[in-house]
KOLNULO-890213 format. One record per residue (C-alpha): residue number from 0; x, y, z. Coordinates in Angstrom, 2 decimals, padded with zeros to 5 digits. Last residue first. Example, Ala and Ser with C-alpha at 12.3 -4.5 7.8 and 13.67 -1.06 7.14 Angstrom:
! KOLNULO-890213
SITE/1/013.67/-001.06/007.14
SITE/0/012.30/-004.50/007.80
This chain:
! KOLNULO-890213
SITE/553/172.51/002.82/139.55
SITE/552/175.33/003.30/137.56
SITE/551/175.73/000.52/135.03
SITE/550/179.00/-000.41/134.13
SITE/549/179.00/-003.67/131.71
SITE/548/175.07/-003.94/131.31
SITE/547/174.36/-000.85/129.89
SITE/546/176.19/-002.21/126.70
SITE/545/178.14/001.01/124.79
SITE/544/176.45/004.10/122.71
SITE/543/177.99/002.97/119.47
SITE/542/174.44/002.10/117.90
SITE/541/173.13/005.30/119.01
SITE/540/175.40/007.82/117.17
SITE/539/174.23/011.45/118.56
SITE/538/174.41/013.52/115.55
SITE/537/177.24/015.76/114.30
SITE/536/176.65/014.67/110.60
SITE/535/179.46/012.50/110.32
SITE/534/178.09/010.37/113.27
SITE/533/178.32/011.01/117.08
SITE/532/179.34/009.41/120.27
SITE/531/178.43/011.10/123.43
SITE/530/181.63/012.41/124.80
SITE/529/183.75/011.26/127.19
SITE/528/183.69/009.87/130.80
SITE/527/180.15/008.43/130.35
SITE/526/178.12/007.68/133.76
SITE/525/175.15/005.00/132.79
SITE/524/171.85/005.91/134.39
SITE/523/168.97/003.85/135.80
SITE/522/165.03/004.77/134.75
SITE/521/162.09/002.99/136.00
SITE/520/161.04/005.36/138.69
SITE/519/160.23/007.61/135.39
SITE/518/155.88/007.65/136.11
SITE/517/156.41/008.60/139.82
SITE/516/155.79/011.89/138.61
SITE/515/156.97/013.64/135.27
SITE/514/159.17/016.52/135.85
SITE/513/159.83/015.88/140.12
SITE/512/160.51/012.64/139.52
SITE/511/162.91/013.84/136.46
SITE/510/164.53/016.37/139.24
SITE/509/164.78/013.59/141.75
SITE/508/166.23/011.02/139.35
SITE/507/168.71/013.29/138.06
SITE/506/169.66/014.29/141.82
SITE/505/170.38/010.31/142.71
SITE/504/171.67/009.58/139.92
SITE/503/174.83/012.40/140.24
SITE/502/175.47/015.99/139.79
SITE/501/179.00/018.25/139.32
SITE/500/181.28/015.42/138.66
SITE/499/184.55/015.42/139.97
SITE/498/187.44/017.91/138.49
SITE/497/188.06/019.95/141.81
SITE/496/186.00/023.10/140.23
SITE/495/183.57/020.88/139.68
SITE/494/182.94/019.30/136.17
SITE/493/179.63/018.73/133.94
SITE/492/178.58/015.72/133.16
SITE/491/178.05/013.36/130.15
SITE/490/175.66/011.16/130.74
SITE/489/173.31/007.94/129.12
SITE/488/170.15/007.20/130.55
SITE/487/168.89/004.05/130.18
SITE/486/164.95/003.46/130.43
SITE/485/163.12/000.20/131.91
SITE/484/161.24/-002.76/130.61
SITE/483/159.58/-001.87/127.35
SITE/482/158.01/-004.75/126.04
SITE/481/159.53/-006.86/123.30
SITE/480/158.61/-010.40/125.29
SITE/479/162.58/-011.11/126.37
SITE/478/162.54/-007.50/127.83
SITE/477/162.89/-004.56/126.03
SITE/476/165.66/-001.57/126.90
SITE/475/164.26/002.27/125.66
SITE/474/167.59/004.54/125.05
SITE/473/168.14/008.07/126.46
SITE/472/171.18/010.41/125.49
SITE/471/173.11/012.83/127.13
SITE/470/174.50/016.16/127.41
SITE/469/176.87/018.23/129.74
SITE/468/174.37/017.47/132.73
SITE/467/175.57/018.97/136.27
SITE/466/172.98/021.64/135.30
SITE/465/170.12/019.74/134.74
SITE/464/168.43/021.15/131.03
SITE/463/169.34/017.92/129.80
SITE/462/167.16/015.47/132.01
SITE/461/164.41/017.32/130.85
SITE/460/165.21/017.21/127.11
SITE/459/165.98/013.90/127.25
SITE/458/162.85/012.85/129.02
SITE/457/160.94/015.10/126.55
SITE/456/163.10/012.90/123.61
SITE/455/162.12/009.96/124.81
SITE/454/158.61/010.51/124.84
SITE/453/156.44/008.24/127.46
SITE/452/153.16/006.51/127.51
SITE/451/152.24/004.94/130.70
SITE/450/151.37/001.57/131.44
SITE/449/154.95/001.09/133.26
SITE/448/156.55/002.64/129.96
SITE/447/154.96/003.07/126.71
SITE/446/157.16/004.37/124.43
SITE/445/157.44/007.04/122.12
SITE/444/160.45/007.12/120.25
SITE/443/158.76/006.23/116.73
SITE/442/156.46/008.69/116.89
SITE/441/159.34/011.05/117.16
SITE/440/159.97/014.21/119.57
SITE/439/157.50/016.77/120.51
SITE/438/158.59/020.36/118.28
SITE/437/156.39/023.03/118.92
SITE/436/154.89/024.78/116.37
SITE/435/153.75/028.40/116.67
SITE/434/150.60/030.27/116.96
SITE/433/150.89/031.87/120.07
SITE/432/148.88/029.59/121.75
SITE/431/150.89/026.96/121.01
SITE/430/150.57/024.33/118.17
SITE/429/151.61/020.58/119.31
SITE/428/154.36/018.61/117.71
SITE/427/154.93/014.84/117.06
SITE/426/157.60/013.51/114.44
SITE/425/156.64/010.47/112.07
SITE/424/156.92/012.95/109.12
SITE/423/154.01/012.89/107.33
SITE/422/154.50/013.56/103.64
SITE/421/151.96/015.38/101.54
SITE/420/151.89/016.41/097.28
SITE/419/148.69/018.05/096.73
SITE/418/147.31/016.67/092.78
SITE/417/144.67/014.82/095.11
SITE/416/143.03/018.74/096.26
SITE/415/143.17/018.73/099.92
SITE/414/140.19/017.53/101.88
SITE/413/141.75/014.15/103.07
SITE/412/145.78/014.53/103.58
SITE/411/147.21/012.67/100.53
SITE/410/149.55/009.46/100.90
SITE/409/153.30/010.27/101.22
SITE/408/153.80/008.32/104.61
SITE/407/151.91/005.25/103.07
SITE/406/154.80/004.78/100.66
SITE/405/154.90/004.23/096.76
SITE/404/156.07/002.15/093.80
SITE/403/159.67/002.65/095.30
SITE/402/162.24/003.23/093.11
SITE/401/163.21/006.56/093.97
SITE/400/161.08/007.95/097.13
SITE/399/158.15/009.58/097.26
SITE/398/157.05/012.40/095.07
SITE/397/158.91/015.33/097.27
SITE/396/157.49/017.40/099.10
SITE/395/158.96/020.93/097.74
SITE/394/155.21/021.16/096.14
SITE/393/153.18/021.35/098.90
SITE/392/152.45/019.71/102.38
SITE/391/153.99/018.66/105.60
SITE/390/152.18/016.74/107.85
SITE/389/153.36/016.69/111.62
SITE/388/151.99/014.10/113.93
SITE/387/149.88/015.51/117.08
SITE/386/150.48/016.87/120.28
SITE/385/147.49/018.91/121.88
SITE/384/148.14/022.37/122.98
SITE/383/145.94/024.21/120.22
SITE/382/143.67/021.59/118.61
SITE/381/144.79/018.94/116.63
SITE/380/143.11/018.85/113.17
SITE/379/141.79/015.51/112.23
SITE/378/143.49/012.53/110.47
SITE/377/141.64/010.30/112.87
SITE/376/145.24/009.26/114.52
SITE/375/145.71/012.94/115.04
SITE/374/146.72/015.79/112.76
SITE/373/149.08/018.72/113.35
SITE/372/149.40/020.31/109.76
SITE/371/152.30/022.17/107.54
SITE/370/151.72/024.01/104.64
SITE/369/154.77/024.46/102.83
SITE/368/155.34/027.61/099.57
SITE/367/157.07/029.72/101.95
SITE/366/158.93/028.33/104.96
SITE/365/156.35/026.94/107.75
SITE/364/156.01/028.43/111.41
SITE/363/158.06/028.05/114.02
SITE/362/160.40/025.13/115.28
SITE/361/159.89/026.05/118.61
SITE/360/162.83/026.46/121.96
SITE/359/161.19/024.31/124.20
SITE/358/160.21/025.42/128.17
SITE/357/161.13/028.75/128.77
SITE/356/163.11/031.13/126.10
SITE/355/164.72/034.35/127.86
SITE/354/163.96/037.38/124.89
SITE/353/166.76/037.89/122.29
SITE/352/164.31/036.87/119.72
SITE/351/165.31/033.85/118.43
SITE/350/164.42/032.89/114.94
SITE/349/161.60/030.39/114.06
SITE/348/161.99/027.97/111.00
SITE/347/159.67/025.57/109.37
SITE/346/159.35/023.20/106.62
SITE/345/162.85/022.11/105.07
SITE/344/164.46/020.22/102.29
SITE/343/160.70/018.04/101.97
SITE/342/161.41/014.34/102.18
SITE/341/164.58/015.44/103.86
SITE/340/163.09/015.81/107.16
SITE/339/162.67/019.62/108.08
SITE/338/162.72/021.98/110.78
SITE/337/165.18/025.11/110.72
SITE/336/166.08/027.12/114.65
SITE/335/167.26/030.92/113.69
SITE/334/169.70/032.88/115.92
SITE/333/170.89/035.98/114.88
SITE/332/174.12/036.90/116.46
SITE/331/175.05/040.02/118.48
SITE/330/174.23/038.56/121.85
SITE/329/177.00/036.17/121.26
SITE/328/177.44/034.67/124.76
SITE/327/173.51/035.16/126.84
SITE/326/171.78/034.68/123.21
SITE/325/173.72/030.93/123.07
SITE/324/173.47/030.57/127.23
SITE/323/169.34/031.10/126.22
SITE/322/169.36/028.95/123.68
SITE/321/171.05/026.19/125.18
SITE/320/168.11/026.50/128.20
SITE/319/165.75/026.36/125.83
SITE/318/167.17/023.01/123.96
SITE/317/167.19/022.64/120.92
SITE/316/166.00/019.34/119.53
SITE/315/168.48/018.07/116.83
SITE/314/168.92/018.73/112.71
SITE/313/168.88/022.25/112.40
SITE/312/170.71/025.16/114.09
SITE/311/171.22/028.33/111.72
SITE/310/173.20/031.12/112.86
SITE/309/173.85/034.70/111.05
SITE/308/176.15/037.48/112.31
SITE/307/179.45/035.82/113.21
SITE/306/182.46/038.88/112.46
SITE/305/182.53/039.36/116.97
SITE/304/183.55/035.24/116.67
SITE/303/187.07/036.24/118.85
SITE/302/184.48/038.35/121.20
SITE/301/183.52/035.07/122.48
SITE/300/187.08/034.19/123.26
SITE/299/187.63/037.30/125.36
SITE/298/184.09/037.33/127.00
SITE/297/184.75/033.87/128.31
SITE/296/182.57/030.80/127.63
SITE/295/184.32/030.29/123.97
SITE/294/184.82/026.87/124.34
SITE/293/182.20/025.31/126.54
SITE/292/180.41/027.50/123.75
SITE/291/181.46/025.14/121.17
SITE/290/180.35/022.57/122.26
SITE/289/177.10/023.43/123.55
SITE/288/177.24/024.91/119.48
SITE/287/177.84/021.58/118.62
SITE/286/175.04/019.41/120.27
SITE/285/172.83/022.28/118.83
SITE/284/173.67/021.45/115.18
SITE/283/175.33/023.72/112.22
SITE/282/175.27/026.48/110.13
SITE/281/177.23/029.22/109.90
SITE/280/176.93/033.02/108.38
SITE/279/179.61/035.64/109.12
SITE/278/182.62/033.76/108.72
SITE/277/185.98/035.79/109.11
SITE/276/188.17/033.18/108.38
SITE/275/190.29/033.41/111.75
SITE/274/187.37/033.26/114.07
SITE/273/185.40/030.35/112.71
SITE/272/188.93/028.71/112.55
SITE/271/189.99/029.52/116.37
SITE/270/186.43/028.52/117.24
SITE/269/186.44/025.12/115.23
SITE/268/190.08/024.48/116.44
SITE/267/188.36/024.99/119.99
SITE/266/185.37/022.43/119.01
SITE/265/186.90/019.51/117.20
SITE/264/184.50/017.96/114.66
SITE/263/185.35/020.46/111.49
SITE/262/188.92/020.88/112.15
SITE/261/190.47/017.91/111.26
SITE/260/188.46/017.80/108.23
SITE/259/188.90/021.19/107.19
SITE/258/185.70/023.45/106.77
SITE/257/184.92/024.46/103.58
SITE/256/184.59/028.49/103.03
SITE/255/182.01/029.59/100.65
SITE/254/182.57/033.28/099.85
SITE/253/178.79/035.33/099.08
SITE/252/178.17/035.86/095.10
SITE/251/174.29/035.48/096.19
SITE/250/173.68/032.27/094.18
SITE/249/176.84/030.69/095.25
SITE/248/176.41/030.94/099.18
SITE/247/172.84/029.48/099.14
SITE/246/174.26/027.15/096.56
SITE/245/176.79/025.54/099.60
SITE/244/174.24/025.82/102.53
SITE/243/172.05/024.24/101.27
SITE/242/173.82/021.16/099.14
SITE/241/175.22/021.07/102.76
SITE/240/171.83/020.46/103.79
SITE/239/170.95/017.17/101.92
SITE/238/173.55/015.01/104.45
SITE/237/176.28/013.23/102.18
SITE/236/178.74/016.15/102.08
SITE/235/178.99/016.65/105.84
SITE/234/177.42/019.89/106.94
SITE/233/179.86/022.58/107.32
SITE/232/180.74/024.50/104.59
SITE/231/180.69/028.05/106.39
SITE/230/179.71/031.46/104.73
SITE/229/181.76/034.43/103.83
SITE/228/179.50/037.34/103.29
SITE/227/181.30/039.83/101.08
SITE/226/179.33/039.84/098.48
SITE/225/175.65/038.33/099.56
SITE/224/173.58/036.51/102.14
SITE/223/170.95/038.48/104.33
SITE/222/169.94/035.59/106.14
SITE/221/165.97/035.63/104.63
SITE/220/167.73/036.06/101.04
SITE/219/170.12/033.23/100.78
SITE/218/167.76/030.88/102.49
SITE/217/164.64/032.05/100.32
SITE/216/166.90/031.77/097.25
SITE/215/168.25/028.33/098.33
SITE/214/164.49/027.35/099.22
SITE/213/162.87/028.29/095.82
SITE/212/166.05/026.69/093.70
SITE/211/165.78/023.54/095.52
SITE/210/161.68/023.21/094.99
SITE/209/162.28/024.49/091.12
SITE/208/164.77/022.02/090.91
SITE/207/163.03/019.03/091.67
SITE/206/164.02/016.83/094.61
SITE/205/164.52/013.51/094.84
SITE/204/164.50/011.56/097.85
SITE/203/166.81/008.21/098.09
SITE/202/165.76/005.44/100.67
SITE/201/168.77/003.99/102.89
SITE/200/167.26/001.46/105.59
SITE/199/167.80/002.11/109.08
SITE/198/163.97/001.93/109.42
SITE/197/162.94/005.21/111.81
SITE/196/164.95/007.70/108.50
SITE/195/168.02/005.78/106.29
SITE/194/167.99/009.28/104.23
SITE/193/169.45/009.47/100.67
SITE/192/169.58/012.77/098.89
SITE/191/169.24/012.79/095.18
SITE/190/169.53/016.24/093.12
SITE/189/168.13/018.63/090.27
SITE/188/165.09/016.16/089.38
SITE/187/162.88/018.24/086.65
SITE/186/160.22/020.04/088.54
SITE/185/160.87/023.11/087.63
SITE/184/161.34/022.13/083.78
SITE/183/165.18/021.21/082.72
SITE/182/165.95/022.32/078.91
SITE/181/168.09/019.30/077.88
SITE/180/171.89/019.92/078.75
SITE/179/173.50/023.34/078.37
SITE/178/177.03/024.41/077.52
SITE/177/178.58/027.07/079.15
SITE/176/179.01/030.22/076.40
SITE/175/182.96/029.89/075.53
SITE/174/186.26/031.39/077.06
SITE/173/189.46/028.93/075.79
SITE/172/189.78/026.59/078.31
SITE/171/191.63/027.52/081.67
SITE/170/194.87/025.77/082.37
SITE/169/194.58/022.10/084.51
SITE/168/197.17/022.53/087.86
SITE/167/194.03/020.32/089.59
SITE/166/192.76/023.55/091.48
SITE/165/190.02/024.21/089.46
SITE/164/188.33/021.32/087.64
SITE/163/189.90/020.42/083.97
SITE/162/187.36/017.46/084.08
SITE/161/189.97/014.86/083.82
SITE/160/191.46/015.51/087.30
SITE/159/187.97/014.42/088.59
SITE/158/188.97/011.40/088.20
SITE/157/185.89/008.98/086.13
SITE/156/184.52/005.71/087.61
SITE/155/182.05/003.81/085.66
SITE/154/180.39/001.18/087.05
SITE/153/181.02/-002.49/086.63
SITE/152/179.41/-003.41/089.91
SITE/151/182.27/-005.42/091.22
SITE/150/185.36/-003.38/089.96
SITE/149/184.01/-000.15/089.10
SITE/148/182.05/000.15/091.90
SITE/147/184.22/-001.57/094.48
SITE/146/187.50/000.37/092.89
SITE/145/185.25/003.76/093.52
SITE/144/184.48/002.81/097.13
SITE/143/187.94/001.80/098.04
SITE/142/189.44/005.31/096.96
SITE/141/192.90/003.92/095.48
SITE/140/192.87/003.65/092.03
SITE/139/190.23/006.24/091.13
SITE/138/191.56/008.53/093.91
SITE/137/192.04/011.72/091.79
SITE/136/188.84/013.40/093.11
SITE/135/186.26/011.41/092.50
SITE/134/183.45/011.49/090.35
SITE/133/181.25/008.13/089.97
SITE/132/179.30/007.99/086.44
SITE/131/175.64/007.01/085.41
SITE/130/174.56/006.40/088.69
SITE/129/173.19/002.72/089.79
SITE/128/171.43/004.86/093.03
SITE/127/170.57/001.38/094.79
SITE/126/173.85/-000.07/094.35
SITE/125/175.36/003.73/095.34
SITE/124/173.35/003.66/098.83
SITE/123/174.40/000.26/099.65
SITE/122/178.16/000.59/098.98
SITE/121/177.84/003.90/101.18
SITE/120/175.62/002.43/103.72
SITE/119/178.02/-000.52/104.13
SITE/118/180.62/001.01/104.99
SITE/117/182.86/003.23/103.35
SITE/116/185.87/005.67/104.93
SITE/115/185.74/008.75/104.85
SITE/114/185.05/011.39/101.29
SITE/113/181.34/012.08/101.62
SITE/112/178.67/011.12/098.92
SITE/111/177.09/014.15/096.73
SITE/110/174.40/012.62/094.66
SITE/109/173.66/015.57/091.38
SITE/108/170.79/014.45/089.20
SITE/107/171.91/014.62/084.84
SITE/106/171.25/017.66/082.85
SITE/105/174.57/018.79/082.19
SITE/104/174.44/021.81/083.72
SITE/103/173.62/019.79/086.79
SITE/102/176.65/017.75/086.50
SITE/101/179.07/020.84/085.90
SITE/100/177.61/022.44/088.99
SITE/99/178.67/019.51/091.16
SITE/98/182.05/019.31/089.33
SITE/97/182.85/022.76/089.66
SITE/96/181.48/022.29/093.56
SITE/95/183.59/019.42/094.45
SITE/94/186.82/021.26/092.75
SITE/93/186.00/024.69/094.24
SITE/92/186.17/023.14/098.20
SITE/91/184.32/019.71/100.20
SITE/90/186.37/016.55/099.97
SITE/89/185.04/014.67/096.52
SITE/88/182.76/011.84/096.27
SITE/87/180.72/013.42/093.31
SITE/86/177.49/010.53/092.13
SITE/85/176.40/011.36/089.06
SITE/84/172.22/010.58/088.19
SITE/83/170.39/009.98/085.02
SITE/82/168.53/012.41/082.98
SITE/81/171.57/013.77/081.10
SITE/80/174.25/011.42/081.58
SITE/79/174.99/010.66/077.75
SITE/78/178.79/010.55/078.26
SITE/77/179.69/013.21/075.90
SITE/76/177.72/015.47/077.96
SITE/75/179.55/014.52/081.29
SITE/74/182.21/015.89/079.36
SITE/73/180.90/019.41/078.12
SITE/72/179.21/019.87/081.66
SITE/71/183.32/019.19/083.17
SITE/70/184.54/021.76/080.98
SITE/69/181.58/024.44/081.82
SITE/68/181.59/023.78/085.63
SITE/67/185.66/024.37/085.45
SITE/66/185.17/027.47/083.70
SITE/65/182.42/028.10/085.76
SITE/64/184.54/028.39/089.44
SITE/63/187.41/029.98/087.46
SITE/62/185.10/032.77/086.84
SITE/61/183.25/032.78/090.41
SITE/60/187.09/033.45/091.78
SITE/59/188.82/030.18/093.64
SITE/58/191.07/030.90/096.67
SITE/57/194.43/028.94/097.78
SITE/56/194.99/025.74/099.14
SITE/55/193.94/026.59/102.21
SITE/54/190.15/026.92/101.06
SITE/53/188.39/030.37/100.11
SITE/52/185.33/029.43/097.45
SITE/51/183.55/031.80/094.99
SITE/50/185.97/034.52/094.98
SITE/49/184.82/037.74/093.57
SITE/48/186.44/038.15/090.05
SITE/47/183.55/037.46/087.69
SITE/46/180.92/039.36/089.78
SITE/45/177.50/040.26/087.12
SITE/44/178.56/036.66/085.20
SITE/43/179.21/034.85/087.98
SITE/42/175.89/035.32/089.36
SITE/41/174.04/034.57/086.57
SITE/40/176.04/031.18/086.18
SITE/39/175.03/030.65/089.81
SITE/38/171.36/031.05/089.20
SITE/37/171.83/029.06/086.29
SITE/36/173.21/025.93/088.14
SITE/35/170.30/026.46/090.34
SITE/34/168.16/025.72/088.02
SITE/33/165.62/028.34/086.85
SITE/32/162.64/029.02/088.99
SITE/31/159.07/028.57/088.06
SITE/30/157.81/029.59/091.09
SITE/29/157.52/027.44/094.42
SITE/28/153.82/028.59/095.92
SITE/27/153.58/031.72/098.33
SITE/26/152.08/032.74/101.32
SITE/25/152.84/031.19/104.21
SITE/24/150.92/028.33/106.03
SITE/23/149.98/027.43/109.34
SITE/22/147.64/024.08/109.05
SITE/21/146.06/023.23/112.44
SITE/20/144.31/025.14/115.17
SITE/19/144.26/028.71/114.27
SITE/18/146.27/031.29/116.09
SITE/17/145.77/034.71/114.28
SITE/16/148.21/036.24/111.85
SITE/15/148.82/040.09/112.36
SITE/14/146.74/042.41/109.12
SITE/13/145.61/044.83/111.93
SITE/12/142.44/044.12/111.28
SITE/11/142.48/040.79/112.24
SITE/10/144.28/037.81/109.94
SITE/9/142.95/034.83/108.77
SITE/8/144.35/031.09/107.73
SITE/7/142.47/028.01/106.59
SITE/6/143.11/024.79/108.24
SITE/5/140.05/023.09/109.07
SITE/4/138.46/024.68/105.67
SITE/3/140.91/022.92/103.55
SITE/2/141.08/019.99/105.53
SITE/1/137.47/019.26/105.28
SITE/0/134.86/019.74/108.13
């Protein structure tokens, strides 16, 4: 049977999707959309004096916002950048996004890099991008990154205070049409994200933008952005979905808000700030909203985020038993759970329903213009209920990666037309019999344990939804011959009311026993005293998680 047939789609009579093993897909191809840079530009144009961006230093209307996009295009112009990528290391507000939309207008492929401290990544990441120009935001001299690019890679490293770009004291230009680079096609490159994905390694994805423009709209539409909504900057600048969340806001004439730094990581200041600006739309990770709901637990704080209508969690497992507590506290806000690596923006989405979850909360079905398949090692069709690796397919997925001759995780899907862009994603799920996906952890975290194969992430799940368990984290150790020896727990508990800890190894162990059999005997636990380390992106930071071997709880 070929893919195509495997994976078709009907309805019954009452026009309701029914369950068929394999490819769910939604109706709908990307369009021929202008950039996103135009979208914008439209928008301005029909709500001038509506502010584009609210940040403490003051608020930036939609005019102001192009005026700077339009002075910094006209430079970047006279560079010669069209085609070729910018890199913008700016702190997240009106002068990141000026310059951001003034590099698109100008025809060249936006990289947003985030504003901390380099490492390696970062130096590694720009070597490999080579971009036409660095912006930064009056730090040429002293932002280490920008001195090692212009310095030791002979790049060229340009202030952002040159651009004119609101809120640099810089007068508005005379008024004038924006200027235009090259006339971009759909599938043009509007962007670069890089992703380090299973090999640690930094690999840039470039995305057309016809495929950003279709999701942004879909985004901005779907969660009823607009005037008057004030959205959320959240995401860290160097992670694809603040470019999301940011032109989702933009295109609709909705308020972009940038978080603070000091703010953005510590969960009551979040609340109080959430609270204070009003937002209605935000966008974040489950590890923070468990966070953040240890905060706002009582009726009276809760009621503090009463202006919250639209949620998006992305980038983590969520846990049912999160969701539920999440529903259980802000009853009021619409919950949605978005799937997708990089390679492809996004893929699927399910919202909450207000109903108790049980078991995993699912990833859904695909965002218009994906098809997304369950196949097995045979490159079949899994059937309902069996776990398979998740292929995404259609024209968001992008080409491969930059500067790489090709990958084996973009090659075609047999039965689809050759022209059918595919990426599998090296994460499991299953189809239920409702006709949704289930997320099932990574290929790459399955282990075989004792004989037996194991997920990591199902174990963490399990172990999760204890209730002494705050959070945690589980790690595979390896022997001297690479095999899989035993697991490591890592947790974070919850408190009695006399301040000890509210659970212990010897109940985790029961209730995993009593989860997956005699199969888990080989798992100890470390006890953490503070939080699971995390990365910019709210993640859980394994390479920090400390040595086992110093204080191991048995």
């Amino acid at each position: 049977m070929t893919a195509s047939r495997a994976f078709a789609r009907s309805t019954d009579r009452a026009g309701s999707p029914v369950p068929v093993p394999g490819r769910r897909a939604l109706d709908g191809m990307v369009p021929h959309f202008g950039g996103v840079h135009e979208l914008v530009r439209s928008r301005a144009e029909q709500v001038p004096d509506a502010v584009a961006v609210a940040e403490a230093e003051g608020v930036t209307t939609y005019r102001t916002l192009m005026t700077g996009a339009e002075r910094a295009a006209r430079h970047l112009l006279g560079l010669g950048v069209s085609g070729r990528p910018v890199a913008v290391r700016m702190s997240p507000g009106a002068r990141q996004v000026a310059a951001s939309l003034g590099v698109l207008q100008a025809g060249a492929w936006l990289t947003w890099f985030g504003v901390g401290d380099p490492g390696g990544r970062d130096r590694d990441v720009l070597a490999r991008l080579s971009p036409a120009c660095l912006l930064v935001d009056g730090r040429c001299g002293t932002d280490p990154l920008a001195r090692w690019y212009r310095d030791e890679q002979r790049g060229q490293v340009m202030d952002g205070a040159e651009l004119g770009l609101p809120g640099n004291g810089a007068g508005p230009p005379a008024a004038a049409s924006g200027p235009r680079g090259p006339g971009e096609t759909a599938g043009a490159t509007a962007y670069v994200a890089f992703t380090s994905g299973s090999t640690g390694a930094p690999k840039g994805v470039a995305q057309s933008h016809g495929a950003f423009a279709q999701f942004v709209l879909w985004l901005a539409d779907e969660f009823r952005l607009g005037v008057g909504s004030r959205v959320a900057q959240w995401v860290a600048p160097e992670h694809d979905p603040s470019l999301c969340e940011v032109f989702a806001a933009l295109v609709t004439g909705a308020t972009l808000c940038p978080v603070p730094g000091r703010v953005r990581l510590h969960p009551q200041r979040l609340v109080d700030w959430l609270a204070c600006e009003r937002i209605t739309f935000f966008q974040t990770v489950p590890s923070m909203v468990r966070e953040l709901l240890d905060v706002a637990s009582s009726g009276q704080q809760a009621r503090r985020l009463s202006g919250l209508r639209q949620l998006v969690v992305m980038g983590e497992a969520f846990p049912a038993t999160l969701a539920n507590r999440l529903s259980a506290t802000l009853p009021w806000v619409r919950v949605a759970n978005i799937y997708g690596p990089t390679e492809t923006i996004a893929a699927t989405w399910h919202t909450l329903t207000g109903h108790p979850v049980t078991g995993v909360v699912p990833i859904g079905l695909p965002i218009p213009g994906r098809q997304v398949f369950v196949l097995d090692d045979y490159e079949q069709p899994c059937p309902v209920g069996v776990t398979g690796q998740i292929v995404v397919c259609g024209p968001p997925v992008a080409a491969g990666y930059v500067g790489s001759d090709g990958d084996d995780a973009f090659r075609p899907v047999a039965g689809l037309a050759a022209a059918v862009r595919c990426y599998r994603t090296g994460d499991l799920g299953r189809w239920r019999t409702d006709g949704l996906l289930e997320f099932c952890g990574r290929r790459d975290l399955q282990v075989k344990l004792g004989g037996t194969r194991v997920e990591i992430s199902e174990v963490e799940a399990a172990l999760a939804s204890h209730e002494s368990v705050l959070e945690c984290a589980v790690v595979p150790r390896s022997g001297e011959d690479g095999l899989v020896t035993h697991l490591v727990a890592y947790v974070v508990t919850r408190r009695t009311p006399s301040g000890g800890a509210a659970g212990g190894p010897a109940q985790w162990r029961a209730y995993l026993r009593g989860r997956f059999g005699s199969q888990l005997r080989l798992v100890s636990f470390h006890h953490l005293s503070h939080p699971l380390p995390r990365n910019v992106a709210g993640k859980v930071d394994r390479r920090r998680l400390p040595d086992p071997a110093t204080t191991m709880t048995k």
